[in-house]
PQR file of N, CA, C, O and H, with PARSE charges and radii, in Angstrom:
ATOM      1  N   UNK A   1     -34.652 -41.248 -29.735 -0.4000 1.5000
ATOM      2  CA  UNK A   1     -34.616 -40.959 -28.321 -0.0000 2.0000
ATOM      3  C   UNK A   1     -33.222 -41.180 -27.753  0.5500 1.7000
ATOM      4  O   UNK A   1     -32.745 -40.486 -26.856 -0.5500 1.4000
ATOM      5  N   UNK A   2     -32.568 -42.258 -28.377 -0.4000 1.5000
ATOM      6  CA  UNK A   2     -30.897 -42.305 -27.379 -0.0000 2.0000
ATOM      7  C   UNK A   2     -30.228 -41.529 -28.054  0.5500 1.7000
ATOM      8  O   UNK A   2     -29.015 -41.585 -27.857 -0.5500 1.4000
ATOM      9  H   UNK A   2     -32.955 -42.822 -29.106  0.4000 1.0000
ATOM     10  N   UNK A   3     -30.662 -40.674 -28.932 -0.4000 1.5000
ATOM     11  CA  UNK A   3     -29.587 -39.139 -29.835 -0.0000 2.0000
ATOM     12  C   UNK A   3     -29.485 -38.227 -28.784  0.5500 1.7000
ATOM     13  O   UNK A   3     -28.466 -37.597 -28.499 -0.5500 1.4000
ATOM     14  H   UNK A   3     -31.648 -40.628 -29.091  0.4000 1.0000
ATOM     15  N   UNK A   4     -30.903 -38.149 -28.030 -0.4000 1.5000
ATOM     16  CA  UNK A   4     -31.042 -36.873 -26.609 -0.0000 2.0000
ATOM     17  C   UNK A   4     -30.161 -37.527 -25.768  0.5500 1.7000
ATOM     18  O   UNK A   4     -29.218 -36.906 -25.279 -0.5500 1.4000
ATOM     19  H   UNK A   4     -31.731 -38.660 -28.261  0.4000 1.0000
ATOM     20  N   UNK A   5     -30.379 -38.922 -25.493 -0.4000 1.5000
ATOM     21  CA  UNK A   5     -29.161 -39.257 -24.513 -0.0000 2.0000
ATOM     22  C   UNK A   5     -27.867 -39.031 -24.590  0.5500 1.7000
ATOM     23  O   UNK A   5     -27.044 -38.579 -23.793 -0.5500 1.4000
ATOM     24  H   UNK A   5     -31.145 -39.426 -25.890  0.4000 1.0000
ATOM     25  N   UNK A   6     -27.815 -39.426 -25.702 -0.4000 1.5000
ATOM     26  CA  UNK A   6     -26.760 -38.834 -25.996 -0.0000 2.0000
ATOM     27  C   UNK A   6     -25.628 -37.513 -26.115  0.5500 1.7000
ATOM     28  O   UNK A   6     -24.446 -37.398 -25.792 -0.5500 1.4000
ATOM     29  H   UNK A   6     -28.483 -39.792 -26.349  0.4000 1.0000
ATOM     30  N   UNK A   7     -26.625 -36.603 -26.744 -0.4000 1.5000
ATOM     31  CA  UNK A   7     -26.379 -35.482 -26.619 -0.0000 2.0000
ATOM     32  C   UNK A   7     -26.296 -34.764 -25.135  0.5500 1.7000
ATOM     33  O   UNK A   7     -25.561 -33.820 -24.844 -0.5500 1.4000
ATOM     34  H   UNK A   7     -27.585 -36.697 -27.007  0.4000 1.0000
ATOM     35  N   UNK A   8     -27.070 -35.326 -24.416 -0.4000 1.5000
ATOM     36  CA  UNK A   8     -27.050 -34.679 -23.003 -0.0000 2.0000
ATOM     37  C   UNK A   8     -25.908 -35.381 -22.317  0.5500 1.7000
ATOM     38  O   UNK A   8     -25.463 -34.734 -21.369 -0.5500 1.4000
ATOM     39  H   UNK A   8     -27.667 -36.093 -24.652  0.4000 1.0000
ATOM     40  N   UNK A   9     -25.388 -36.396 -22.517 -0.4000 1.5000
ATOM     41  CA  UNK A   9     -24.348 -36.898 -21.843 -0.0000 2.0000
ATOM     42  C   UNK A   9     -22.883 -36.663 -22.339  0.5500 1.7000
ATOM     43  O   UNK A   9     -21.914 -37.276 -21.892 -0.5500 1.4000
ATOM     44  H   UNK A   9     -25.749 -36.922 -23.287  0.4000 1.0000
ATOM     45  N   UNK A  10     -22.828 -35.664 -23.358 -0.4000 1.5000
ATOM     46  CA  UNK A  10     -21.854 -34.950 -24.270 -0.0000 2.0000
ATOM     47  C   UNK A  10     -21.497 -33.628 -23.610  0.5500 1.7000
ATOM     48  O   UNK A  10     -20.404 -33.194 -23.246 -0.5500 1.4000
ATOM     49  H   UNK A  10     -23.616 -35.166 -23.722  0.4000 1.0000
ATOM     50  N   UNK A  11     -22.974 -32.999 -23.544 -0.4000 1.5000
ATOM     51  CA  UNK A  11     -22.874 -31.700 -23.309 -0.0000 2.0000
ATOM     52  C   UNK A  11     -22.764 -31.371 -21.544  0.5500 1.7000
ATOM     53  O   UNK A  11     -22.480 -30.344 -20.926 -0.5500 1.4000
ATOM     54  H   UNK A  11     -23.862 -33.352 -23.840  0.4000 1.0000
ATOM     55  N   UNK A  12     -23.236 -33.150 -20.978 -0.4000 1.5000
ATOM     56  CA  UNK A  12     -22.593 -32.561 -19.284 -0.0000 2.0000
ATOM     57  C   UNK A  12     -21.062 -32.633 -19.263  0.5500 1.7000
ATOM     58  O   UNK A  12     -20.363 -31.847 -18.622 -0.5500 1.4000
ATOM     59  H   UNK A  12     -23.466 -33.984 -21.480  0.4000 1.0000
ATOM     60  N   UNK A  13     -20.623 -33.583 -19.972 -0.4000 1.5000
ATOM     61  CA  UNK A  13     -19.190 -33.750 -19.730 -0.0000 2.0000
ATOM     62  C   UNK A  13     -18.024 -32.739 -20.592  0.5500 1.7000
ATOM     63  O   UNK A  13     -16.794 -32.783 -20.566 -0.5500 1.4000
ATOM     64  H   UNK A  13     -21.190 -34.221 -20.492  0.4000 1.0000
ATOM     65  N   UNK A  14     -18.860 -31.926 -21.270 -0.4000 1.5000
ATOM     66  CA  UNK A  14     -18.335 -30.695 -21.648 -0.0000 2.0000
ATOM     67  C   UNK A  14     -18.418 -29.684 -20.793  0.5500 1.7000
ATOM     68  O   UNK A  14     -17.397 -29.052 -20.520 -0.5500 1.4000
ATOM     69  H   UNK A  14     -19.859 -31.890 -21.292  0.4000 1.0000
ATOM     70  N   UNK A  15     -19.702 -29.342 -20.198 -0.4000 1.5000
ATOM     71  CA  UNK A  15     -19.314 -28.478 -19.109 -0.0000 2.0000
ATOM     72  C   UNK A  15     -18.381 -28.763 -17.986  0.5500 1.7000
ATOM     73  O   UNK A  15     -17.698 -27.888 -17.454 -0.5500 1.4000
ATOM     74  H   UNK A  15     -20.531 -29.855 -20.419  0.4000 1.0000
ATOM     75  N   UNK A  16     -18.376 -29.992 -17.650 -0.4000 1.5000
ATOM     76  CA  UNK A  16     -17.300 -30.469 -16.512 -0.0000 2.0000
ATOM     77  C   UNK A  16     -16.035 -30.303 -17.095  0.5500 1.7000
ATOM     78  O   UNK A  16     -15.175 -30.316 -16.215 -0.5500 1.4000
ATOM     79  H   UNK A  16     -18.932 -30.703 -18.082  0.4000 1.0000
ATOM     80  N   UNK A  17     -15.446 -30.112 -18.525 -0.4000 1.5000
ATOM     81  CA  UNK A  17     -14.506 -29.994 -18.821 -0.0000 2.0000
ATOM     82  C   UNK A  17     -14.169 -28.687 -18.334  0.5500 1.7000
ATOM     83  O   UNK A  17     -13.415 -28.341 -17.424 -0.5500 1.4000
ATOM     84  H   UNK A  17     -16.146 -30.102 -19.240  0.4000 1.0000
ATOM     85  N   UNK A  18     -14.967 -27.961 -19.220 -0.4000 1.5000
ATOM     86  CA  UNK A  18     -15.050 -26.354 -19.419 -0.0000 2.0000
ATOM     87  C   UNK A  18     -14.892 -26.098 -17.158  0.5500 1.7000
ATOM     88  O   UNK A  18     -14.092 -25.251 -16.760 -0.5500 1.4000
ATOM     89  H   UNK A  18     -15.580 -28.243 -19.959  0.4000 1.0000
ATOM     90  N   UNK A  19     -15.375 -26.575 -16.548 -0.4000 1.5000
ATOM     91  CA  UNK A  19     -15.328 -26.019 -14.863 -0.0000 2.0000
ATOM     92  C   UNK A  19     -13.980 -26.159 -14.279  0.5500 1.7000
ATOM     93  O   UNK A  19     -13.429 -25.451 -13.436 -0.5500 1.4000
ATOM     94  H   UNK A  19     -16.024 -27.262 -16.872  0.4000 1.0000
ATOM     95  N   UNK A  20     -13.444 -27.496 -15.057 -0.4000 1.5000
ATOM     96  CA  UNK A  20     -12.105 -27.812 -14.243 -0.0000 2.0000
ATOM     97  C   UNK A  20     -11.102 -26.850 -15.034  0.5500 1.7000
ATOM     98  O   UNK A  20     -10.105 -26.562 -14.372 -0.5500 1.4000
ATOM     99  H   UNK A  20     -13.891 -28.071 -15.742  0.4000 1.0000
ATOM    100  N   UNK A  21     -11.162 -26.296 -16.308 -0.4000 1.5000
ATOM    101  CA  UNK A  21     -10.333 -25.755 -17.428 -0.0000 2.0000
ATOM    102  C   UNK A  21     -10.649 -24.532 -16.391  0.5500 1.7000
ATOM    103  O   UNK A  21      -9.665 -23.878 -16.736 -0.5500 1.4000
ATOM    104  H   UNK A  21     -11.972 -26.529 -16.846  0.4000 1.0000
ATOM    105  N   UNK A  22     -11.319 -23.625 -15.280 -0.4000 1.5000
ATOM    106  CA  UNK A  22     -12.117 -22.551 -14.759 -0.0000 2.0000
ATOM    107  C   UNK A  22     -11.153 -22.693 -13.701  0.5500 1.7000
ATOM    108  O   UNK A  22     -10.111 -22.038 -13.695 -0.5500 1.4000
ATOM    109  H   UNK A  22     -12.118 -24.156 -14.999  0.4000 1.0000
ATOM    110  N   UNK A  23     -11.416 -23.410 -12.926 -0.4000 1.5000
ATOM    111  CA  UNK A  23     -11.387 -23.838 -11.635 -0.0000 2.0000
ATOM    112  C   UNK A  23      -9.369 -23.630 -11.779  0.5500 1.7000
ATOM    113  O   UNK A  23      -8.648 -22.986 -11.017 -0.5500 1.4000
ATOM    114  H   UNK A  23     -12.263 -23.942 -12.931  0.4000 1.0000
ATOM    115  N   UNK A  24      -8.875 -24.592 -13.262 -0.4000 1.5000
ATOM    116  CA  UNK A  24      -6.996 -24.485 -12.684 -0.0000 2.0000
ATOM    117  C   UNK A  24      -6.932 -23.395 -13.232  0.5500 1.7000
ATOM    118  O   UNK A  24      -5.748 -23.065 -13.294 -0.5500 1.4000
ATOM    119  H   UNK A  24      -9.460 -25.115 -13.882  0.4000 1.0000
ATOM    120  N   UNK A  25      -7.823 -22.381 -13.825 -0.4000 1.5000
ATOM    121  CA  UNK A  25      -7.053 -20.906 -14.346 -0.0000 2.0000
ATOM    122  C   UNK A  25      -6.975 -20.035 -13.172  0.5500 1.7000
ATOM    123  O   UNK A  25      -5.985 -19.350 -12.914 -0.5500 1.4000
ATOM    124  H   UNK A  25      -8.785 -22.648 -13.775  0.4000 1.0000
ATOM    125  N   UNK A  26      -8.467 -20.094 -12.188 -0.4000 1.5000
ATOM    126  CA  UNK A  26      -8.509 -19.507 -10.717 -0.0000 2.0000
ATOM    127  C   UNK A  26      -7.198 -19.823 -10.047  0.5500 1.7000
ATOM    128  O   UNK A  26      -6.443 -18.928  -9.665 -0.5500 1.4000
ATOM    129  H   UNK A  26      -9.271 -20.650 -12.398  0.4000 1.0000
ATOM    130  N   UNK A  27      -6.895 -21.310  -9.885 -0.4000 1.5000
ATOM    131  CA  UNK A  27      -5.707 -21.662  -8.965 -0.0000 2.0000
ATOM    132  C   UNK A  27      -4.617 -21.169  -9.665  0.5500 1.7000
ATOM    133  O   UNK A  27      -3.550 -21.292  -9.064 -0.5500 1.4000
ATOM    134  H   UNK A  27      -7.509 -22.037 -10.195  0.4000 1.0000
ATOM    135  N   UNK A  28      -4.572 -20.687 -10.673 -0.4000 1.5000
ATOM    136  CA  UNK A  28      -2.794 -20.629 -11.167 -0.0000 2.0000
ATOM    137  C   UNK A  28      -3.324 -18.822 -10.954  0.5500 1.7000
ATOM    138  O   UNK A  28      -2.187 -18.515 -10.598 -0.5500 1.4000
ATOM    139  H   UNK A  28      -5.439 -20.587 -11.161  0.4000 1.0000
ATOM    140  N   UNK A  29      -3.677 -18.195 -10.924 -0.4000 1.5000
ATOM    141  CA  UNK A  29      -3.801 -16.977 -11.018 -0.0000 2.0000
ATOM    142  C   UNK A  29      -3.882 -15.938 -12.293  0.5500 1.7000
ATOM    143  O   UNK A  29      -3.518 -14.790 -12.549 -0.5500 1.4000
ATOM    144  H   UNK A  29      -4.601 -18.444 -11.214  0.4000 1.0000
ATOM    145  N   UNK A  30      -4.418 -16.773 -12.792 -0.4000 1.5000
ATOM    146  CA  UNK A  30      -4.831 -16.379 -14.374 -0.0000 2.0000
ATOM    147  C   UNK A  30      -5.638 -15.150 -14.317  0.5500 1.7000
ATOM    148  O   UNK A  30      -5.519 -14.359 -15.253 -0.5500 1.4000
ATOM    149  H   UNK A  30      -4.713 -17.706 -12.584  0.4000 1.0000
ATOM    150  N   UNK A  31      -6.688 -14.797 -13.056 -0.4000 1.5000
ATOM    151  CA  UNK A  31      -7.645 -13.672 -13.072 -0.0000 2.0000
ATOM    152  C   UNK A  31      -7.172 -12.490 -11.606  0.5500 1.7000
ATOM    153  O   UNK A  31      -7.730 -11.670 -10.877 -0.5500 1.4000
ATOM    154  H   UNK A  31      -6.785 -15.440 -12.296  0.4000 1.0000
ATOM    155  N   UNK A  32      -5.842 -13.067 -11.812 -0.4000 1.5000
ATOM    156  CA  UNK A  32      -5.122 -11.675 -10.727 -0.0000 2.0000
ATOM    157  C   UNK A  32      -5.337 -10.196 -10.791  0.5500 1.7000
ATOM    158  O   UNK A  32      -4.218  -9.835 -11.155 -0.5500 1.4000
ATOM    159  H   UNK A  32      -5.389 -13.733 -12.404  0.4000 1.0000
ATOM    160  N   UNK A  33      -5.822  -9.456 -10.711 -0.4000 1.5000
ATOM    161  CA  UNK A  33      -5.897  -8.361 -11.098 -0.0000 2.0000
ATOM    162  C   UNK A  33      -4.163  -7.297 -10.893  0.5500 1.7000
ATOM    163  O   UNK A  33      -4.074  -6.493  -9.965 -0.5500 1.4000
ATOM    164  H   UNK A  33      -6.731  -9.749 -10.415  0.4000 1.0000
ATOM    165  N   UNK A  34      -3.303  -7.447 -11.621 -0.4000 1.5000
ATOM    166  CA  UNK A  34      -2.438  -6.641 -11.237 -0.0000 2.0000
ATOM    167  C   UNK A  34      -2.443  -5.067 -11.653  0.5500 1.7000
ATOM    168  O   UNK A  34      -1.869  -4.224 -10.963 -0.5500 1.4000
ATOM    169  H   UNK A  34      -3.376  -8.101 -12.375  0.4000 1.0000
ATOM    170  N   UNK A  35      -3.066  -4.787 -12.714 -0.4000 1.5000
ATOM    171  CA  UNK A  35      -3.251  -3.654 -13.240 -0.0000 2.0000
ATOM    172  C   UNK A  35      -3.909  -2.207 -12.162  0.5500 1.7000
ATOM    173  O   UNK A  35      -3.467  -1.060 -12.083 -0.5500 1.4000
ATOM    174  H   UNK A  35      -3.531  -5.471 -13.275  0.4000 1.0000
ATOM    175  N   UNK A  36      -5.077  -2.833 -11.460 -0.4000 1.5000
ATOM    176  CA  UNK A  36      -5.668  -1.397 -10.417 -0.0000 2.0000
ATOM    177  C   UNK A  36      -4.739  -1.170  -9.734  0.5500 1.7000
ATOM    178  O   UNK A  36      -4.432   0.006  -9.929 -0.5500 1.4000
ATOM    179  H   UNK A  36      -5.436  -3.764 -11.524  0.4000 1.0000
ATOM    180  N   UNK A  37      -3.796  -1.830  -8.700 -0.4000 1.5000
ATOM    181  CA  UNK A  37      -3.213  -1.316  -7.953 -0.0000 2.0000
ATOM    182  C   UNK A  37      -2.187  -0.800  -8.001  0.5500 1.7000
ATOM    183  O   UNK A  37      -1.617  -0.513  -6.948 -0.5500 1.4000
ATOM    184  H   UNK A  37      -4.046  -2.785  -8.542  0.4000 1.0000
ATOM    185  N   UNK A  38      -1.362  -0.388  -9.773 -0.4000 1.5000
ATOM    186  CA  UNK A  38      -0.552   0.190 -10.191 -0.0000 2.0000
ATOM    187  C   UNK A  38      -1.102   1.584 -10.724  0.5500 1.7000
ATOM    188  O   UNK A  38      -0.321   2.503 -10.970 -0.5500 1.4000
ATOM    189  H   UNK A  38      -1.824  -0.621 -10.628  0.4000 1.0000
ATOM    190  N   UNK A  39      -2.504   1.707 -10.897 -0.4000 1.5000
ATOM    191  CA  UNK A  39      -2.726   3.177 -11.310 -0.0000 2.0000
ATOM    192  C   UNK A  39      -4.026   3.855 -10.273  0.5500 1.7000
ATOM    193  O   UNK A  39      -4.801   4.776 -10.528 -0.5500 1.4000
ATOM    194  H   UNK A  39      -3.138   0.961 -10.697  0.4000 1.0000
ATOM    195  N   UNK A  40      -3.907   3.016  -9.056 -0.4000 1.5000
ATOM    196  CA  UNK A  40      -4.585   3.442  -8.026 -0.0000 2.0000
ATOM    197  C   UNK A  40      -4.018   4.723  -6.826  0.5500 1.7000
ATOM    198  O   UNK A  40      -4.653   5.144  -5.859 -0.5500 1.4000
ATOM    199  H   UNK A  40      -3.277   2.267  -8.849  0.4000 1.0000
ATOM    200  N   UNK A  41      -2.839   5.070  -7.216 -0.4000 1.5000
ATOM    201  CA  UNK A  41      -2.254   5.800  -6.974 -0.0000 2.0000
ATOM    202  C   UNK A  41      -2.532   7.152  -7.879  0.5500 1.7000
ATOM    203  O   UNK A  41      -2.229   8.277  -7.482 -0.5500 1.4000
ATOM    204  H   UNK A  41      -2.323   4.728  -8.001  0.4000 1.0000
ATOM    205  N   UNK A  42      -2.884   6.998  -8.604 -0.4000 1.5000
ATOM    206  CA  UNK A  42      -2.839   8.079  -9.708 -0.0000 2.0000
ATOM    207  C   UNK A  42      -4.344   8.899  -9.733  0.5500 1.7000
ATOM    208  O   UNK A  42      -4.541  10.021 -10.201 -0.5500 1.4000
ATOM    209  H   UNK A  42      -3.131   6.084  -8.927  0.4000 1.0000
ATOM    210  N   UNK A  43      -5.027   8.280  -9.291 -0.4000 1.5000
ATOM    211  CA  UNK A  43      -6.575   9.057  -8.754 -0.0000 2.0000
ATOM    212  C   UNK A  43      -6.619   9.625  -7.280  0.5500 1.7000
ATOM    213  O   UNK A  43      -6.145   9.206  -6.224 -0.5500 1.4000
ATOM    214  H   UNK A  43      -4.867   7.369  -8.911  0.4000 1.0000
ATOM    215  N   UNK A  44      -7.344  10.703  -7.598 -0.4000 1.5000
ATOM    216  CA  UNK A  44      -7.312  11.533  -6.402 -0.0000 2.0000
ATOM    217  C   UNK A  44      -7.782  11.038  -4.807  0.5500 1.7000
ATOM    218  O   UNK A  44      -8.350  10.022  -5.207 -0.5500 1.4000
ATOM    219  H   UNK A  44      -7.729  11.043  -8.456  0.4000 1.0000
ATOM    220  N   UNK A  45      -7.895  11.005  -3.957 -0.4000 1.5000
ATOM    221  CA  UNK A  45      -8.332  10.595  -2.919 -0.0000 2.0000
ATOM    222  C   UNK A  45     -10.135  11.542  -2.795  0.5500 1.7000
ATOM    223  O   UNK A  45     -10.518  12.640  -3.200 -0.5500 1.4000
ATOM    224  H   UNK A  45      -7.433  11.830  -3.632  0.4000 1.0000
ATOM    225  N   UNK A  46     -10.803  10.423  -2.044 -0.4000 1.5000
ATOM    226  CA  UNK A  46     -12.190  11.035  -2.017 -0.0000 2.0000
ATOM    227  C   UNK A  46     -12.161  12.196  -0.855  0.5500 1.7000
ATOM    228  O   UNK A  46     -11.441  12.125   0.141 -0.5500 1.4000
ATOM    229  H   UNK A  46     -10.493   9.531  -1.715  0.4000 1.0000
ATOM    230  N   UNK A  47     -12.838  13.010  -1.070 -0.4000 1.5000
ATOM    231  CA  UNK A  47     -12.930  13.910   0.225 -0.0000 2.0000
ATOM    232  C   UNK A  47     -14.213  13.704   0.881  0.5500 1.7000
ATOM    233  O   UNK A  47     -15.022  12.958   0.330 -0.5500 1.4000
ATOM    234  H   UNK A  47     -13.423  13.068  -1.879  0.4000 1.0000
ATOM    235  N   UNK A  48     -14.589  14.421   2.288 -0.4000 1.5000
ATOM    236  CA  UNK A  48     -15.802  14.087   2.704 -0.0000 2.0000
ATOM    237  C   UNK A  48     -15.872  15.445   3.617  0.5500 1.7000
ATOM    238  O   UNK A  48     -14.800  16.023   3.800 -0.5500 1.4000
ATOM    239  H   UNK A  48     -13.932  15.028   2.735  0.4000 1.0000
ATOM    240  N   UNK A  49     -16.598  15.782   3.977 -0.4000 1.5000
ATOM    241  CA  UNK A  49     -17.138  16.741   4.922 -0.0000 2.0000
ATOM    242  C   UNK A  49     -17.175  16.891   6.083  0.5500 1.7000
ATOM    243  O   UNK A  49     -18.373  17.039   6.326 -0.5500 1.4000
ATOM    244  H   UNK A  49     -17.468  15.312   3.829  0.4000 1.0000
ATOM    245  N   UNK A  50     -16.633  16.952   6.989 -0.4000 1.5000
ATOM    246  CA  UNK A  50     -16.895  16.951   8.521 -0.0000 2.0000
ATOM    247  C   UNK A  50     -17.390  18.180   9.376  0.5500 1.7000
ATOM    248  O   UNK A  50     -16.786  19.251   9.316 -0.5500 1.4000
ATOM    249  H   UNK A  50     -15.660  16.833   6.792  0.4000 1.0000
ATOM    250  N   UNK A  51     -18.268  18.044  10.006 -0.4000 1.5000
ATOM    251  CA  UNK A  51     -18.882  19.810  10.993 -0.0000 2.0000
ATOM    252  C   UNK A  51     -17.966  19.708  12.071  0.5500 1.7000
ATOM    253  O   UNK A  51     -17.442  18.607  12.241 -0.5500 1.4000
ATOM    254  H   UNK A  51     -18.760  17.175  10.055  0.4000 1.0000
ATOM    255  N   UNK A  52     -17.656  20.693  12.874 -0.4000 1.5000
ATOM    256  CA  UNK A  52     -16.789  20.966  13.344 -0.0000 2.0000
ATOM    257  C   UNK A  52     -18.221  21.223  14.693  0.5500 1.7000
ATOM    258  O   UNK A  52     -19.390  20.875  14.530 -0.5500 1.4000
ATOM    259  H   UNK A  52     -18.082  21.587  12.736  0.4000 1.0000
ATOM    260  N   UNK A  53     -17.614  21.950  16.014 -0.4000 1.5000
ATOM    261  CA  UNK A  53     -18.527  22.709  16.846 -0.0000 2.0000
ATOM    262  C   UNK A  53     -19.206  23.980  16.587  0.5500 1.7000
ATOM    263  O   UNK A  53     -20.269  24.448  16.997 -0.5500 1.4000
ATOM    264  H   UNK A  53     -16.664  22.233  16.146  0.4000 1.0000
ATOM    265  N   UNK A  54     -18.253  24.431  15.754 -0.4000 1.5000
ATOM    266  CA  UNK A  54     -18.808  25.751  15.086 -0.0000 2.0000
ATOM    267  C   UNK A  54     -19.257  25.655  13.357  0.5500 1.7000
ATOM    268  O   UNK A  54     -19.103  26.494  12.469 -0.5500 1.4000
ATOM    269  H   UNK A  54     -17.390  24.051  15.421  0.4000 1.0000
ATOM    270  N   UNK A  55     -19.840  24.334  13.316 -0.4000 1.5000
ATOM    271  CA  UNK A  55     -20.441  24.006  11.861 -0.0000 2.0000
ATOM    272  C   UNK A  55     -20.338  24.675  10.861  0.5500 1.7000
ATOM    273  O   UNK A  55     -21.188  25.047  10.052 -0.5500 1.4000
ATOM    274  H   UNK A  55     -19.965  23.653  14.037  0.4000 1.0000
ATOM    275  N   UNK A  56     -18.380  24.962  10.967 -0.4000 1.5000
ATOM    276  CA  UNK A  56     -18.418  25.081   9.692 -0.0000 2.0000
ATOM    277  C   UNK A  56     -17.240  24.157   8.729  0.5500 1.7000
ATOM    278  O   UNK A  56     -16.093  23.858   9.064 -0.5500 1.4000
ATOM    279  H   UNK A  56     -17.690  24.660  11.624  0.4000 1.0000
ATOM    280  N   UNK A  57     -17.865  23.873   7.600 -0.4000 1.5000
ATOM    281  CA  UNK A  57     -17.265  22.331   7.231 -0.0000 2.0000
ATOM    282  C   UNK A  57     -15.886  22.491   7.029  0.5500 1.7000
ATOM    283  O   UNK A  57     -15.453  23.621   6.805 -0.5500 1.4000
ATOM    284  H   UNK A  57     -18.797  24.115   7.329  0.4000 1.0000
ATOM    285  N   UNK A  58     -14.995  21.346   7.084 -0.4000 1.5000
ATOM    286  CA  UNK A  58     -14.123  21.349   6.740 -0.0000 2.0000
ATOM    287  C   UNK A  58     -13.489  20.017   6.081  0.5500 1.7000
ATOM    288  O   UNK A  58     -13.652  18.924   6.624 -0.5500 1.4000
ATOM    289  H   UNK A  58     -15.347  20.428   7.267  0.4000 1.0000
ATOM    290  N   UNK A  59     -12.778  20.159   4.916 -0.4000 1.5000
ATOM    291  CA  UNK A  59     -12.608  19.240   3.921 -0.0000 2.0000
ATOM    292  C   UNK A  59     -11.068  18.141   4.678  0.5500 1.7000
ATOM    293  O   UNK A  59      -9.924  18.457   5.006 -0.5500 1.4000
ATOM    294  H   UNK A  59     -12.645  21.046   4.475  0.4000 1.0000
ATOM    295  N   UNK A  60     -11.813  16.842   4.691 -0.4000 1.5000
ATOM    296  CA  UNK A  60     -10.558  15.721   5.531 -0.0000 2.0000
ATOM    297  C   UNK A  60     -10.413  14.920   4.471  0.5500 1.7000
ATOM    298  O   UNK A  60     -11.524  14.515   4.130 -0.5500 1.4000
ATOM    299  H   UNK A  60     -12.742  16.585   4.424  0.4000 1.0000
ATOM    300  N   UNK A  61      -9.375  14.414   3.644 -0.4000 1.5000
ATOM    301  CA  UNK A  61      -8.562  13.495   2.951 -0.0000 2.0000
ATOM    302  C   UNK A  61      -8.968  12.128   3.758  0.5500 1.7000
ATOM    303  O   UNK A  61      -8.588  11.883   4.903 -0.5500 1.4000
ATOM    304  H   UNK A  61      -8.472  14.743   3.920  0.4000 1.0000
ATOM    305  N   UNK A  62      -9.622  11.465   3.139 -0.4000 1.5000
ATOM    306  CA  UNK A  62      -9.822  10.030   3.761 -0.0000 2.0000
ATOM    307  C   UNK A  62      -8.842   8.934   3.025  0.5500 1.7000
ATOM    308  O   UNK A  62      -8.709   8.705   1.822 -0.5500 1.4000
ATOM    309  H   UNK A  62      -9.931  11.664   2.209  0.4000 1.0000
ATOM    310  N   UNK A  63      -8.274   8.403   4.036 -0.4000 1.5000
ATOM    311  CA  UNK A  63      -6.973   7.664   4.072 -0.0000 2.0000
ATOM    312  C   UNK A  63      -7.258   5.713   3.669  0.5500 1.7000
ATOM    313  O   UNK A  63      -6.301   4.940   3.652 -0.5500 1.4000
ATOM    314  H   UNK A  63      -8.382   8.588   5.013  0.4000 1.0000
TER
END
């Protein structure tokens, strides 16, 4: 029975390792994404539809 204690008091203080090892990769910027906003330029812009008074559509570049 003190092997489970054991073991469970191993495996919390491993996860607390493993959160703070989480937690300074977040703060240093380890999960920055720099990559989308260098080839976010390179995809087309969405279009959308708008009716006019005389309903007939016309295609607007959304910004």
């Amino acid at each position: 029975m003190s092997v489970i204690y054991l073991l469970i008091s191993v495996s919390i203080f491993v996860a607390i390792c493993f959160f703070i090892a989480f937690i300074a990769a977040v703060k240093s910027g380890q999960y920055d994404d720099d990559y989308t906003p260098s080839v976010r330029i390179l995809f087309d812009d969405e279009t959308k539809i708008n009716s006019q008074n005389n309903n007939s559509p016309i295609e607007e570049k959304q910004v």
